[in-house]
C-alpha positions in Angstrom: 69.3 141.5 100.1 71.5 144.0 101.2 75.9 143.5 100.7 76.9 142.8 103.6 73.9 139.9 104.0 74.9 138.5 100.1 79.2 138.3 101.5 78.3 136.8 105.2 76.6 134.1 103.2 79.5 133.4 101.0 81.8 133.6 103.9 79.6 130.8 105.6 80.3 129.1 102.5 83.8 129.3 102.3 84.1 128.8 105.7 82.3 125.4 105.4 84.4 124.3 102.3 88.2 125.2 104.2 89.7 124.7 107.6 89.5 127.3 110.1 93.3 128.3 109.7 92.9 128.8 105.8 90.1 130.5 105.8 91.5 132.7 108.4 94.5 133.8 106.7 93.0 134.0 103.1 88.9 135.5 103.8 88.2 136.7 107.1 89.6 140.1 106.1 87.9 140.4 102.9 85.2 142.2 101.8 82.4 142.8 99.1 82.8 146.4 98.1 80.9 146.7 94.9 79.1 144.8 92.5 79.3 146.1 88.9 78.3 144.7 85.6 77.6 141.3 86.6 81.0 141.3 88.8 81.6 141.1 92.9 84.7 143.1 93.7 86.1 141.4 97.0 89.0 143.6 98.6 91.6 141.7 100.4 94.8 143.2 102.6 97.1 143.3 100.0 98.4 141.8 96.9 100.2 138.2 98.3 96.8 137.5 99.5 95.4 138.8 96.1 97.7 136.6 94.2 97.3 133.2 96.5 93.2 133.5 96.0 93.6 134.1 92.1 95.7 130.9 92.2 94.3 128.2 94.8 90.7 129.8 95.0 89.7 130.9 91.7 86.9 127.2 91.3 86.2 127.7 95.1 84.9 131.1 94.3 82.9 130.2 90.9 81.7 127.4 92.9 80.1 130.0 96.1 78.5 132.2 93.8 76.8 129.2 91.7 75.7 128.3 95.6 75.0 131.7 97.2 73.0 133.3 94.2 70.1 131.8 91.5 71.9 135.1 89.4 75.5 134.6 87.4 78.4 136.1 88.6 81.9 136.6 87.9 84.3 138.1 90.5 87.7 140.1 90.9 90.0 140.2 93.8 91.5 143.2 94.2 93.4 145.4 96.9 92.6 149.2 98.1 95.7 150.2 95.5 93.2 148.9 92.6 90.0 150.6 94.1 91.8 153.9 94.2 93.4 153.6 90.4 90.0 152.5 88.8 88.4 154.9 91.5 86.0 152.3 92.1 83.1 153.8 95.0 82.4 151.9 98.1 78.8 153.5 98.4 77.2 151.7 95.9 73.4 150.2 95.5 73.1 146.9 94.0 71.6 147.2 90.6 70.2 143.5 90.5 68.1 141.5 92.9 70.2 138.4 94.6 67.9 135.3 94.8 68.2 132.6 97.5 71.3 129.9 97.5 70.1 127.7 94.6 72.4 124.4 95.2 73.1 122.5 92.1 73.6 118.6 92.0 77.2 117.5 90.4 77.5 113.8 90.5 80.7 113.4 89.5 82.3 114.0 93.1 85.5 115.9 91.1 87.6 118.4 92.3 87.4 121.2 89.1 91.0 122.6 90.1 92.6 119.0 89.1 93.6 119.0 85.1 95.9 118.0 83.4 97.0 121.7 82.6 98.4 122.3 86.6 99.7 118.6 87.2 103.5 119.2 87.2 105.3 116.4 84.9 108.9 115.3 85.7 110.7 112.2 85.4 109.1 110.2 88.2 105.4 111.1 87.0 106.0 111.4 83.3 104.5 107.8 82.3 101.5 107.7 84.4 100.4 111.6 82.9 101.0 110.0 79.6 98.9 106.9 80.3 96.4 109.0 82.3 95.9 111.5 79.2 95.3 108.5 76.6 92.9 107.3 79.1 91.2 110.6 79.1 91.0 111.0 74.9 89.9 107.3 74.6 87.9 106.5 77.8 87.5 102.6 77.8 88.8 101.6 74.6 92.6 101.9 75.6 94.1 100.6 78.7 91.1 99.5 81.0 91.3 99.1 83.7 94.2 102.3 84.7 95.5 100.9 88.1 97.7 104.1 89.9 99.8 102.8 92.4 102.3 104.9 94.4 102.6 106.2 98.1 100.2 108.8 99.4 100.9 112.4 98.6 102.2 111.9 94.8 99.3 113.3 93.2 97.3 110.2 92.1 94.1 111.8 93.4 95.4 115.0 90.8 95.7 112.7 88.4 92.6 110.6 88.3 90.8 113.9 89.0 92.1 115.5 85.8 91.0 112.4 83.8 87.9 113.1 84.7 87.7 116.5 84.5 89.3 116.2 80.5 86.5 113.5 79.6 83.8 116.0 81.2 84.6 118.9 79.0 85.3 117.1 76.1 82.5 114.5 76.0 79.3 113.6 77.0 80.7 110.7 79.0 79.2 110.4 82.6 81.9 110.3 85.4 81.9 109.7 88.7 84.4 109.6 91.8 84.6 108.1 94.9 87.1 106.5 97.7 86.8 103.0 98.7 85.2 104.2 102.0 82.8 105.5 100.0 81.8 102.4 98.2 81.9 100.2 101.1 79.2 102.9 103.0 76.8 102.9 100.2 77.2 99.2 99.9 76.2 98.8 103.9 73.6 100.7 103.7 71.4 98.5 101.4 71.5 96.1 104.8 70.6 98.7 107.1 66.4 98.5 106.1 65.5 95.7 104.9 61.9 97.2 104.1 63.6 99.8 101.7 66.4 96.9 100.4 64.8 96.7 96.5 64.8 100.7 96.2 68.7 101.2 98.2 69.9 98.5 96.0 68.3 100.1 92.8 70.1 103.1 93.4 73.5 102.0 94.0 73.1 100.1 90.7 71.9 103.5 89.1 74.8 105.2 91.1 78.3 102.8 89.9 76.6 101.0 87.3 74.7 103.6 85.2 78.5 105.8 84.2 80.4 105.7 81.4 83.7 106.2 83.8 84.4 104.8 87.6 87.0 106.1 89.0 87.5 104.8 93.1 90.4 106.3 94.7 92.3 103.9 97.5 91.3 100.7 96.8 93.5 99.0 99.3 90.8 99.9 101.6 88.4 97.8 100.2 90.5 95.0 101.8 88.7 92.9 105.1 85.2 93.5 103.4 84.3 90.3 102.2 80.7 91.0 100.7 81.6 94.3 99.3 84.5 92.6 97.1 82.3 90.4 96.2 80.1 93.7 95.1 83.0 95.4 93.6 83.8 92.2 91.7 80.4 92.4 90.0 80.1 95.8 89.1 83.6 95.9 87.7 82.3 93.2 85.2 79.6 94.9 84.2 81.2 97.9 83.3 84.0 96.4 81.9 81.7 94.1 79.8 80.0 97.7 78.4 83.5 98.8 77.4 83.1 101.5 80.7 86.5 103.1 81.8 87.5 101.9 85.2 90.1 104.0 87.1 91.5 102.4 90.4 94.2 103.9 92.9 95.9 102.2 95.5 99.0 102.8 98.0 100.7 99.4 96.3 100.5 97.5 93.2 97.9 94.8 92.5 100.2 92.2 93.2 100.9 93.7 97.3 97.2 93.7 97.5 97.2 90.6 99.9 93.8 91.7 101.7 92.3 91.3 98.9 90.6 88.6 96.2 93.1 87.1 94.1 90.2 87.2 91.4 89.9 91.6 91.7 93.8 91.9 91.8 93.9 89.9 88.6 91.1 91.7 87.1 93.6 95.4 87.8 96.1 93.4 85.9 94.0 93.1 82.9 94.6 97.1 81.8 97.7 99.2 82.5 99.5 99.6 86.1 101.5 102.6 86.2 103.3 104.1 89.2 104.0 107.2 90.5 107.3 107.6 92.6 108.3 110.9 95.3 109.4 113.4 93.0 113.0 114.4 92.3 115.0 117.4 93.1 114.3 118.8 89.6 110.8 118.3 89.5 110.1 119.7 93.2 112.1 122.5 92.2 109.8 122.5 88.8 106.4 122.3 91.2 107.3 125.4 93.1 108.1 127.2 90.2 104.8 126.6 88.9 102.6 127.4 92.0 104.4 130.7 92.5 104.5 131.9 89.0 102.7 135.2 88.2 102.1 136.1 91.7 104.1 139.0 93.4 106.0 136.3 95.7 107.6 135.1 92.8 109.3 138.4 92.2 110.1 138.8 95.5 111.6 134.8 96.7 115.7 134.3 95.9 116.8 131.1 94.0 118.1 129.5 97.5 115.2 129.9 98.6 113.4 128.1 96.0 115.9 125.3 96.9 115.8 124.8 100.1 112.6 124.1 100.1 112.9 121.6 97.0 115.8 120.1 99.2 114.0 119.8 102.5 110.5 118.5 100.9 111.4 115.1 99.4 108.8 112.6 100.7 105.3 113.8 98.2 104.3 116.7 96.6 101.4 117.4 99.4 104.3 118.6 102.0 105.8 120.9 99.2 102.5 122.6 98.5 102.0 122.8 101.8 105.4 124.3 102.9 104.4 126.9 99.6 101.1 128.1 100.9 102.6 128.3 104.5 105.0 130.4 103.2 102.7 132.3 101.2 100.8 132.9 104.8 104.3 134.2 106.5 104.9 136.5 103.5 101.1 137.9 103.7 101.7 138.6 107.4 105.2 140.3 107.3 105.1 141.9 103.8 108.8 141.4 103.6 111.2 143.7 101.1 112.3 140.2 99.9 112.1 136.9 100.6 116.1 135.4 101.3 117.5 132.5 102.8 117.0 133.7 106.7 113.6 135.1 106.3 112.4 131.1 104.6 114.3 129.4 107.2 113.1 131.4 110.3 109.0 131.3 109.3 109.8 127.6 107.9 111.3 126.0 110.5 108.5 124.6 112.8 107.4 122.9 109.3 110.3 121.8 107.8 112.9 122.8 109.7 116.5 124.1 108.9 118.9 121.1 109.4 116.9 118.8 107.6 119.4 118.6 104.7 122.4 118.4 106.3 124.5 115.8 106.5 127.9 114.6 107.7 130.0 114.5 105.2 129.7 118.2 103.8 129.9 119.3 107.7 133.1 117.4 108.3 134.0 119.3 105.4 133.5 122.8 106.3 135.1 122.1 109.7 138.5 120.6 108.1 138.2 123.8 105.9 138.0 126.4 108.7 140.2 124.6 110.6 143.2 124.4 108.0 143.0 128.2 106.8 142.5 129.6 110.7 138.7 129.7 110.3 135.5 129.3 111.9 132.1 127.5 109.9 130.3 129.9 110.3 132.9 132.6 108.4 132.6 130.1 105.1 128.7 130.0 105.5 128.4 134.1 106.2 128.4 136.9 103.4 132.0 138.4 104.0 134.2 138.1 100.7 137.6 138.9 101.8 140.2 137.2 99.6 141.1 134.9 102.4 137.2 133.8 103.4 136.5 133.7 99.6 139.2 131.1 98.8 138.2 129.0 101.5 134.9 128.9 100.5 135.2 127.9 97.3 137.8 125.2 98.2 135.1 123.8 100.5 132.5 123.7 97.7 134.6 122.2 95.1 136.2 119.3 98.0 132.2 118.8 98.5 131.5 118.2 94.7 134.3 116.2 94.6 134.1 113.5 97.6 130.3 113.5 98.5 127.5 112.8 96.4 125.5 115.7 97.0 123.5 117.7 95.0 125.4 121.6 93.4 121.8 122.7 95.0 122.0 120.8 98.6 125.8 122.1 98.9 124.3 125.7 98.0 122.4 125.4 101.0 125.0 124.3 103.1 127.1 127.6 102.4 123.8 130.0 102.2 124.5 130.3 98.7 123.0 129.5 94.8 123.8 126.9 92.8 125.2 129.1 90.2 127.7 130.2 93.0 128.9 126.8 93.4 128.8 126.5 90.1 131.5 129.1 89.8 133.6 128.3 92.7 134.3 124.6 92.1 135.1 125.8 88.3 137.7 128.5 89.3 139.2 126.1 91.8 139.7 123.1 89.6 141.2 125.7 86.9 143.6 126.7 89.7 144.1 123.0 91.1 145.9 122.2 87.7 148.3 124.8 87.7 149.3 125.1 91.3 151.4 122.8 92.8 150.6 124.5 96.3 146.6 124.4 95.7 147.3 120.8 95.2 149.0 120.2 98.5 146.6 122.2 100.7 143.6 120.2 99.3 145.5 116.8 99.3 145.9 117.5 103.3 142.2 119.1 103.8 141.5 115.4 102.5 143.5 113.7 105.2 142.0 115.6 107.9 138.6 114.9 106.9 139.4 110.7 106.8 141.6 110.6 109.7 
């Protein structure tokens, strides 16, 4: 099998495991250049694409060459720059033979790239991670059932996926994964042939009753299926009667479950319940942190950057990835010197838009600003630093701190600047505000424009 055969099969891979529009941006340009010492070197455009793969794709990858070759392989991404420093040649024979797809069975329906390692911890997460990870050293002897509650888009799924994943690697303990809708499909199915019922229902025994850990993702859509409760009810039992870890999530706590038995929801009470609630401003700022560091975006992207999208993602962590990798896409098109303020909120703005995080108060504020030192808005949100611009500025920033209850960050945004610039400003004006009488006054009136 020749190169180009082996990379069109992983691409049909990869193109099977991604939407059309990530695998477009991140693959379709790629290509197999060499295979050396056990090793595929895939070439990619340049090194924002480079980086992105290393940190969403590297499992992916592993995954399509366990699929597309019966041989082991390890792979490096690299860009033309690396090819012509390690002056690797394109004209190259392969030096081993490349077998048929051999596709390998894993039961356990997890996701590899969920662990515990990656899952951000902040404030609003920290006591489910903690549960979760006792869970995961001491499957079913500590807290079973784990009930997960929280809205969708927290990182529940991470959560029970890295559970999984630590008891895999660190035990002999068999796993296994599913949704609800998954559940309720095998159960139907024993009713479908009723010549075949004894073997179908043998192997859905063998399927959730035969595991050391159950872990069933959305359970609130188990609700409405009256027999398949019923199911649920008895293999719950039976594992739990073995000592068998049971992980549940759901979009509300056992107690809102009202479409369901009250004997199942009393059954999720008899572990832990822990919820997960939307992350705050500090830990979305942390997540982004974390998904761009060690790539070249992160030495390119300017701290207002980082939070305005922190301020304008609040609702789950799913929109804030995917703002990330969207503007990981942008910044792969455009290969900008740097990645500011404008450039984020131009390329952002169908996703996330640009006014999301403004509000009333601070605008009244900049206009009874402008308006009291012969000013327009937009001269306290531009770049110029004359004295008289400056001062304005910063008496805005500090009038904000003062009488709204915004964030240093989300006022940052407001005037296309840091926090550490606000910082700064609303600490040199409150210095000043003590020892001038005629600071004082001006701010006292700035006030009674802005409540009259």
């Amino acid at each position: 099998m020749g190169r180009e055969e082996l990379w069109n099969r992983c691409l049909e891979f990869l193109k099977s495991k991604m939407d059309a529009i990530s695998f477009s941006i991140w693959f379709k340009e790629s290509e197999l250049v060499n295979i050396k010492e056990g090793t595929l070197v895939i070439r990619v455009q340049n090194i924002y694409v480079k980086d992105h793969i290393n940190l969403y794709y590297t499992e992916l990858l592993e995954e399509m060459l366990e699929h597309c070759s019966d041989i082991t392989y390890s792979f490096e991404v690299v860009i033309q720059e690396d090819i012509d420093k390690s002056e690797v040649k394109e004209e190259v024979i392969f030096e081993e033979a490349l077998d048929l797809p051999k596709f390998k069975e894993d039961n356990s329906n997890l996701n590899p790239s969920y662990t515990f390692d990656n899952f951000v911890i902040g404030d609003t997460n920290r006591f489910a991670a903690t549960v979760g990870l006792s869970v995961a050293e001491q499957p079913g002897k500590v807290y079973n059932p784990l009930f997960i509650y929280g809205k969708s888009g927290l990182g529940k799924t991470h959560l029970m996926h890295a559970i999984g994943n630590f008891i895999k690697a660190n035990s002999t303990k068999s796993v296994l994964y599913v949704t609800s809708d998954t559940f309720i499909s095998d159960f139907t199915n024993l009713y479908k042939k009723d010549e075949e019922k004894y073997e179908l229902e043998q192997k859905f025994k063998d399927k959730y009753r035969n595991v050391d850990v159950l872990i069933i993702d959305d359970i609130q859509f188990l609700g409405g299926a009256t027999k398949t409760q019923d199911e649920f009810f008895n293999t719950f039992n039976f594992l739990h009667q073995g000592q068998k870890q049971i992980i549940i999530s759901s979009d509300r706590s056992p107690d809102d479950l009202k479409v369901l038995e009250d004997r199942l929801k009393t059954r999720f009470n008899w572990g832990i319940t822990v919820n997960i609630t939307p992350p705050d401003y500090e830990l979305r700022l942390k997540i982004i942190k974390n998904k761009i560091a060690g790539t070249e975006v992160s030495t390119l992207i300017k701290p207002e950057v980082l939070e305005f999208i922190a301020n304008n993602c609040e609702s789950d962590v799913r929109h804030l990835e995917g703002t990330i990798n969207r503007l990981y896409a942008v910044t792969a098109m455009y290969s900008p010197k740097e990645i500011n303020l404008e450039f984020a909120q131009e390329n952002l703005k169908d996703y996330i838009g640009n006014s999301l995080y403004i509000t009333n108060n601070i605008a009244k504020i900049q206009k009874a600003v402008a308006e009291f030192y012969d000013l327009t808005v937009e001269n306290l949100k531009s770049k110029k630093r004359t004295a008289n611009i400056n001062k304005a500025r910063q008496v805005a920033m500090y009038i904000c701190k003062m009488t709204t209850e915004e964030t240093i960050e989300r006022i940052g945004l407001e005037f296309n600047r840091d926090h550490a610039t606000v910082i700064h400003a609303c600490d040199k004006i409150e210095d000043e505000y003590k020892k001038s009488e005629d600071l004082k006054n001006e701010i006292k009136e700035i006030k009674n424009k802005i409540t009259n």
